[in-house]
C-alpha positions as CSV (number, residue, x, y, z in Angstrom):
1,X,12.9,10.9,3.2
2,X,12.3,8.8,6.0
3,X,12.2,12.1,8.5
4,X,8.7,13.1,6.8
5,X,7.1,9.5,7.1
6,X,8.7,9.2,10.9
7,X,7.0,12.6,11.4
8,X,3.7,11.7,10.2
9,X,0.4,10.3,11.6
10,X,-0.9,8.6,8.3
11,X,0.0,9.2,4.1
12,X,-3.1,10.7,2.3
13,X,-2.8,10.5,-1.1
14,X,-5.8,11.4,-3.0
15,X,-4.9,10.0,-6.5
16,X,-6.6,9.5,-9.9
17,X,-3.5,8.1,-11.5
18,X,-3.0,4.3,-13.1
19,X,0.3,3.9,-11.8
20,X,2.2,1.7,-9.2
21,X,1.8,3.5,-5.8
22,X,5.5,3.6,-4.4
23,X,4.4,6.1,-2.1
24,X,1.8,4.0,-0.6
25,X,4.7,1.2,-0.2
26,X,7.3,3.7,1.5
27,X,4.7,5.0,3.8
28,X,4.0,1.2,4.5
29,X,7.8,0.3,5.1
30,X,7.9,3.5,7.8
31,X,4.4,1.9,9.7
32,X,2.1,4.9,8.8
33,X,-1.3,3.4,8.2
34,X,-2.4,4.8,4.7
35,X,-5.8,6.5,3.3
36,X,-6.0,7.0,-0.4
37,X,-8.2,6.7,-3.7
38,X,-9.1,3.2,-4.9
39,X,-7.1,3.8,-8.4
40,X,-3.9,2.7,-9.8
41,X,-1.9,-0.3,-8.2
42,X,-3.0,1.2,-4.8
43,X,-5.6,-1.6,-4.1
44,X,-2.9,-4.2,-4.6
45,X,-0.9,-2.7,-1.8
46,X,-3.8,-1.4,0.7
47,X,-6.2,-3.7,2.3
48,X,-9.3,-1.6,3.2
49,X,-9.3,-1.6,6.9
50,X,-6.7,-3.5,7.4
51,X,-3.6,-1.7,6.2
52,X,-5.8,1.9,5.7
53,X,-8.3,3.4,4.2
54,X,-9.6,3.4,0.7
55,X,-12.3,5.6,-1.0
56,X,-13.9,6.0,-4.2
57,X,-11.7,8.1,-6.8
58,X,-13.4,11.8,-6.5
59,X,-14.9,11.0,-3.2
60,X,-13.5,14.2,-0.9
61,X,-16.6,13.7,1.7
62,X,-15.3,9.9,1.7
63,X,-11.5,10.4,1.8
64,X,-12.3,13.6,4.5
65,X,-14.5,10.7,7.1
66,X,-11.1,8.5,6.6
67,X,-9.0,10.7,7.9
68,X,-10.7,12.2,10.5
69,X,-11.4,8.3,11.7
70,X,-7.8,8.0,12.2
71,X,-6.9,11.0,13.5
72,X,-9.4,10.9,16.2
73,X,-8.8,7.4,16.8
74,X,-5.1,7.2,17.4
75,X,-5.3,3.3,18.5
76,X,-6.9,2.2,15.4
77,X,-4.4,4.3,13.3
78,X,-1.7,2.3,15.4
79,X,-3.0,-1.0,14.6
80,X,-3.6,0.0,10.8
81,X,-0.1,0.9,10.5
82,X,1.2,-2.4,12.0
83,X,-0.9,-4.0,10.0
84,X,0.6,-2.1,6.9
85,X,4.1,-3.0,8.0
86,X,3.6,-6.3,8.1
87,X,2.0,-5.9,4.9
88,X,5.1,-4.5,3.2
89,X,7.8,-7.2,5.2
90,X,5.5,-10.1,3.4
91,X,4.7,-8.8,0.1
92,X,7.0,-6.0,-1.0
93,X,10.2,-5.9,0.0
94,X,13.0,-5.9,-2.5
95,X,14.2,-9.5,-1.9
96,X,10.5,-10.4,-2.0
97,X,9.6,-9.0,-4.8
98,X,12.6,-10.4,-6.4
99,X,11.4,-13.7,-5.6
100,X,8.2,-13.1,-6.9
101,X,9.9,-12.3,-10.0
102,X,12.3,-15.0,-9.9
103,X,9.6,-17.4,-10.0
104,X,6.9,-15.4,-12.9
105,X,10.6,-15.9,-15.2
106,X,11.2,-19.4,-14.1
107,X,7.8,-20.2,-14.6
108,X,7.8,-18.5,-18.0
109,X,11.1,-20.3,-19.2
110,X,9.3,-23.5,-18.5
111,X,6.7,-23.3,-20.0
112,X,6.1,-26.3,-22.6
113,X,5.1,-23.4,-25.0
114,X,8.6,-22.4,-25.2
115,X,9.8,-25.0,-26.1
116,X,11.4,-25.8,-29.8
């Protein structure tokens, strides 16, 4: 899978779906900056203008300016998608997010509420 990231300037994905964004995350973990609809778990991943580009769900005209952006500014895609890797090494790796839910359980288990 990673052939079609390497060979690719930047992920579009035009999305109304409520769902986690894995796509968004692999295109992160193979440094393409990204430019997608605002929906799902896609904001959580995607920092507008820092990691990509975000517009409006519906918003062709909007999603259309965002790509052209980056494909006629090849130095701003190139820092977006450093930006995005980073991104992904920080937040959403597996041991990372492993962690994270390491300590949401641990934190749970604690909790004087479950107690007997």
């Amino acid at each position: 899978m990673n052939r079609y990231y390497n060979a690719a300037d930047l992920l579009v994905l035009p999305t109304l779906a409520d769902h986690p964004a894995l796509t968004v995350l692999e295109a992160m973990a193979c440094q393409l900056p990204v430019v997608a609809s605002r929906a799902g778990g896609i904001p959580e991943a995607v920092i507008p203008g820092k990691t990509g580009l975000l517009s409006a769900s519906r918003d062709a005209e909007g999603l259309a300016d965002h790509i052209d952006t980056l494909l006629l500014h090849p130095a701003r895609r190139r820092e977006l998608a450093a930006s995005a890797y980073q991104r992904f090494l920080e937040r959403f790796t597996v041991d990372r997010m492993l962690s994270q839910y390491e300590t949401v359980y641990h934190e749970a288990t604690s909790s004087p509420y479950n107690r007997r």
